[in-house]
C-alpha positions in Angstrom: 29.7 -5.2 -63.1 28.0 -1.9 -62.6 24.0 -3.5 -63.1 25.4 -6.7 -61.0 26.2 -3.9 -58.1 22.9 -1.8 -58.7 20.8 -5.1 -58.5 22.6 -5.7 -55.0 21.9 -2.6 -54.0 17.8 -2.8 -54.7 17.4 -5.9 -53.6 19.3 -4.8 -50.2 16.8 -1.5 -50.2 13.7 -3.9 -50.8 14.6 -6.0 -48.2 15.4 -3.0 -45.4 12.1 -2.0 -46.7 10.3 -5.1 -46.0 11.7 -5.4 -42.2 11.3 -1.6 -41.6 7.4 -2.9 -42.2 7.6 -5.5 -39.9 8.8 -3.5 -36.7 8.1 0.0 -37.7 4.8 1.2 -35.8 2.2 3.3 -38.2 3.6 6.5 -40.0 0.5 8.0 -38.9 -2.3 8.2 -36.8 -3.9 5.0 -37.9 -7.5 7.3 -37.4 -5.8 8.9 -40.0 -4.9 6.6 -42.6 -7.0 6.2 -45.7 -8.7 2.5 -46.3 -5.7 1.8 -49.1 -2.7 3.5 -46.7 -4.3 0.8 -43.9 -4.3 -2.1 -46.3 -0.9 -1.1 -47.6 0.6 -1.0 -44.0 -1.0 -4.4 -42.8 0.1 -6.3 -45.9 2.2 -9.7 -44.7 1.1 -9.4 -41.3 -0.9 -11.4 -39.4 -4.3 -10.2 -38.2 -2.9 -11.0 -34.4 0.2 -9.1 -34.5 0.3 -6.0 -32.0 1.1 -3.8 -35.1 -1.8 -4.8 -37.4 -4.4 -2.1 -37.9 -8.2 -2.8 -37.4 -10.8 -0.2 -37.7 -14.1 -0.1 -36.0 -17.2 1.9 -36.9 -18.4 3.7 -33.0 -22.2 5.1 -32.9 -21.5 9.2 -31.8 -23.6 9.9 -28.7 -26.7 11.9 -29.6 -27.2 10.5 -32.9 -29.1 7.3 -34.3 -27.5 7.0 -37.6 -23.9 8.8 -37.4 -20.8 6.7 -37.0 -17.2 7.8 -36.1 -14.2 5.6 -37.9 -11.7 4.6 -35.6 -8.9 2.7 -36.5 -6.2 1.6 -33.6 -3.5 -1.6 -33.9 -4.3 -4.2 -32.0 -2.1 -3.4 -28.9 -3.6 -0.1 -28.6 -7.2 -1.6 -28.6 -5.9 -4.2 -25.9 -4.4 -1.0 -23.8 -7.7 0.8 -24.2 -9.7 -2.3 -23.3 -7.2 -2.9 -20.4 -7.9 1.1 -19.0 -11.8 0.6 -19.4 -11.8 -2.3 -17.1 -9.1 -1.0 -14.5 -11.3 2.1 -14.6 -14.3 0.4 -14.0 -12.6 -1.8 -11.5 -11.4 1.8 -9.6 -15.4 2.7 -9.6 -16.8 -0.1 -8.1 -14.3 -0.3 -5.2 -15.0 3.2 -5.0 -18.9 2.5 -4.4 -18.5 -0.6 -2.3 -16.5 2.0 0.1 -19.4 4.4 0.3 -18.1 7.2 -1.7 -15.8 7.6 1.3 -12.1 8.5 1.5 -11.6 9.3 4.9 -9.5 7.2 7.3 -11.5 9.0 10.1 -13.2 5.9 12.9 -16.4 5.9 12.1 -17.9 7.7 15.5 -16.4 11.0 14.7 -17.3 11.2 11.1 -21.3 12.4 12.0 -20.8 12.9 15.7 -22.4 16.5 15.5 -25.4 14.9 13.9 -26.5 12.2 16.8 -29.5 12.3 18.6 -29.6 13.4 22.1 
């Protein structure tokens, strides 16, 4: 009875285990993790779930041969891409304004500087 109820428990433990994996985010920073802690974590997940961890190797400015690791999960490298674009969006409405924010008619913005 007593190894029937222990083998119920550790199955139920292995299971809670195996969900935790499935919703859990990352323990750590994925930047972090070591190359086995990564592989561990994106075991039995597919390589387009929002959770799965990819890394990417990024040149460091100022240097030819020196490379940064950066690992992220997937949703986090969609949110950066997603800021990068907005943010380039911001800029170029920014330049097809002309650098200008002011709501000032266009005759009294330089009216000290016309010709007489």
């Amino acid at each position: 009875m007593r190894t029937l109820l222990i083998g119920a428990l550790l199955a139920g433990v292995a299971s809670a285990g195996a969900n935790a994996n499935e919703t859990n985010p990352a323990p750590r920073i994925p930047s972090e993790m070591t190359g086995k802690e990564i592989d561990a974590y994106n075991e039995g997940r597919a390589m387009t779930d929002p959770d799965y961890i990819k890394c990417r190797r990024i040149p460091e400015s100022g240097s030819l041969v020196k490379k940064n690791r950066v690992c992220r999960t997937n949703a986090q490298w969609i949110a950066s891409s997603d800021k990068g674009n907005l943010d380039a969006r911001d800029t170029m409405e920014t330049l097809a304004r002309g650098w200008s924010n002011s709501v000032e008619p266009k005759q009294d913005l330089m009216s000290h500087a016309e010709p007489r």
